[in-house]
C-alpha positions in Angstrom: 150.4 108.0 90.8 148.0 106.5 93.0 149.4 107.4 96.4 147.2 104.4 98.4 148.2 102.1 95.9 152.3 103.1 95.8 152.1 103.1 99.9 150.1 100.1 99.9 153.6 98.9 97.9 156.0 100.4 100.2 154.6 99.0 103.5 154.4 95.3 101.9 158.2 96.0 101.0 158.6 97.0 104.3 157.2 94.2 105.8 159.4 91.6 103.8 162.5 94.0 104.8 161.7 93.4 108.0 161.2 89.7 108.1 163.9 88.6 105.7 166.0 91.2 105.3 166.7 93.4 102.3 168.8 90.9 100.1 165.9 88.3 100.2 162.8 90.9 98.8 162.2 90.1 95.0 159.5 92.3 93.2 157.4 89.4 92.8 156.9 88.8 96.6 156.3 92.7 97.2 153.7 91.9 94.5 152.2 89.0 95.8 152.2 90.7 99.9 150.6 94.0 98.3 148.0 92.4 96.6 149.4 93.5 93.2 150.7 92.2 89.7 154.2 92.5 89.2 153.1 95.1 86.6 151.9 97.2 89.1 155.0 97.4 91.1 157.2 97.8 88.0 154.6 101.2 86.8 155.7 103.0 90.2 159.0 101.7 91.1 161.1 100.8 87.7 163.6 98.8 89.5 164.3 96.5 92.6 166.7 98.8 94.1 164.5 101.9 93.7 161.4 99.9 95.7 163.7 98.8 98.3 165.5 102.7 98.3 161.8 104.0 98.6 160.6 101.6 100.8 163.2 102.5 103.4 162.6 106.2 103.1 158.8 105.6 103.1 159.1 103.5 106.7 161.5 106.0 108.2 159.7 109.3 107.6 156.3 107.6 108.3 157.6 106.6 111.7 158.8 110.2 112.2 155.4 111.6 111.1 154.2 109.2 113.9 156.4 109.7 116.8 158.0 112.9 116.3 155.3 114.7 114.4 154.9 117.9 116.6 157.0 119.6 119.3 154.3 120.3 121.7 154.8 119.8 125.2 152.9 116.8 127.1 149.8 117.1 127.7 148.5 118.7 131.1 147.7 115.3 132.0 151.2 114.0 133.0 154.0 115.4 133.9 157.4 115.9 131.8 158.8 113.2 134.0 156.0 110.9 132.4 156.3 112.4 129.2 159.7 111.6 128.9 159.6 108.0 130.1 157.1 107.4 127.6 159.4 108.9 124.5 162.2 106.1 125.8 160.2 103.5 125.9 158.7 104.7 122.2 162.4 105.1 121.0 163.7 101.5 122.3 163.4 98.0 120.2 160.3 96.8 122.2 158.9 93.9 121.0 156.0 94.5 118.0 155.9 97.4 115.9 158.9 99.5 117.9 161.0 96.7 117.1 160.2 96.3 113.6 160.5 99.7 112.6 164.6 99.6 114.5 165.1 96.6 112.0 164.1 98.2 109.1 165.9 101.6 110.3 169.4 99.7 110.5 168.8 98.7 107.3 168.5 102.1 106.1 171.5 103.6 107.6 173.6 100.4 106.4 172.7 101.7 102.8 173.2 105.2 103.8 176.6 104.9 105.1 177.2 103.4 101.6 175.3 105.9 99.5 175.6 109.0 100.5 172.5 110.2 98.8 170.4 108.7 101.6 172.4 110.8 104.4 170.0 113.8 104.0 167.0 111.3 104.9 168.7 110.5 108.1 169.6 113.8 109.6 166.2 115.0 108.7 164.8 112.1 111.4 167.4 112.8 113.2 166.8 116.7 113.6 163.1 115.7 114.2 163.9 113.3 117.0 166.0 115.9 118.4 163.6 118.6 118.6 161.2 115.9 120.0 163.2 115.1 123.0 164.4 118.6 123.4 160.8 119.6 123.3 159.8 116.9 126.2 162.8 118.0 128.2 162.4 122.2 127.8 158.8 121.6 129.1 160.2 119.8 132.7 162.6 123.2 132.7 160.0 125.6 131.9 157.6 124.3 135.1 160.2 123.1 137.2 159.8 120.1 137.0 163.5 119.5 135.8 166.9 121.2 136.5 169.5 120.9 134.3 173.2 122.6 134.0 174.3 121.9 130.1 171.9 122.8 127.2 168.3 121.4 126.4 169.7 120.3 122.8 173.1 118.9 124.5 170.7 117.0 127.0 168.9 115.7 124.2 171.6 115.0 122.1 172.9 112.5 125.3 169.7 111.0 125.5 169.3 110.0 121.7 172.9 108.4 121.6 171.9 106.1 124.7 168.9 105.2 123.2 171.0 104.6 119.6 173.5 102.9 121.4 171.3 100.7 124.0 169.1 99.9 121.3 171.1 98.2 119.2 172.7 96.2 121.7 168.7 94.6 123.0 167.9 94.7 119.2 170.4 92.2 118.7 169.3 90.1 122.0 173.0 91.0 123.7 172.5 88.9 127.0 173.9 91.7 128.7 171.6 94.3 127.5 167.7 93.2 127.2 165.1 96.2 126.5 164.4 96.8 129.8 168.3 97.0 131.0 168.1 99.5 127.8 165.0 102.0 129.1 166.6 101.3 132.8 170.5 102.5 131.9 169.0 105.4 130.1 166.6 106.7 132.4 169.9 106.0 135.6 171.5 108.2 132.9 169.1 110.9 132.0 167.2 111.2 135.8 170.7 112.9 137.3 170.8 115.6 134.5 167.6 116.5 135.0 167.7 116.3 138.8 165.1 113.9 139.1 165.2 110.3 141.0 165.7 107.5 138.0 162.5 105.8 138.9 160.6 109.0 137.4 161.4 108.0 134.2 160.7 104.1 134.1 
């Protein structure tokens, strides 16, 4: 298998995921967006639903390899504070690529909640996001920088359900709950944990 040419597959499926929704992709418009014959697709991905399956996968672990790939501390050049503030505003629906990649994410944990063979995918970005946080908020402990009472992975474990949680709601334009009421609730939430003003983290 050509790996440039099946990823080259997967992100045009991901595209069209993300633009029409799932239900609306046909092989034949993958084709056409990947610059492919339909025979193409059909030699790496036998059926619609194993594209789309694959597809899903392909987006979410890609976006982990991008955003959660390491659990270094920041770099020397900004603090944990700023560190931190930056992973929110990564982890919220903000308009562009950010919010594309929370579209095609809900989609995946709609069809995981229905097929449990997907689960596995999701815990596995889940425990990476986790130890990303956790690494971001360890490194404000270790210098001082933050002071916290409950665990580093409880701490993190807080932060990921408000970004979950206030995500969705700006993902799906609540009027009450824009992407900048989301990064602004969770860093009110997260700056008195950590013993920091709120305005450290926005």
């Amino acid at each position: 298998m050509s790996v440039d040419t099946a990823a080259r597959i997967l992100d045009a499926a991901c595209d069209l995921i993300a633009e029409d929704g799932i239900d609306e992709v046909r092989i034949a418009r993958v084709a056409n967006r990947a610059g492919a014959s339909t025979a193409l697709v059909h030699h790496y991905f036998s059926t619609r639903e194993e594209l789309l399956e694959q597809a899903l996968v392909h987006s979410f672990e890609r976006a982990g390899d991008d955003r959660f790939g390491g659990d270094d501390p920041p770099p020397a050049t900004r603090t944990a504070a700023e560190g931190l503030a930056a992973a929110i505003r990564e982890s919220l629906p903000f308009p562009g690529e950010a919010e594309r990649e929370w579209v095609l994410w809900v989609e995946l944990w709609l069809r995981a909640v229905r097929e449990p063979d997907l689960r596995p995918v999701a815990a596995r970005l889940y425990e990476r996001y986790r130890r990303w946080i956790a690494a971001l908020v360890r490194a404000g402990v270790k210098t001082g920088e933050f002071e916290i009472d409950a665990e580093v992975d409880v701490v993190a474990d807080i932060a990921i359900t408000l970004l979950d949680g206030a995500g969705i709601r700006a993902l799906l334009a609540d009027p009450e709950m824009s992407v900048e009421q989301a990064r602004e609730l969770v860093a009110r939430t997260l700056a008195p944990m950590l013993g920091i003003e709120p305005g450290a983290l926005q």
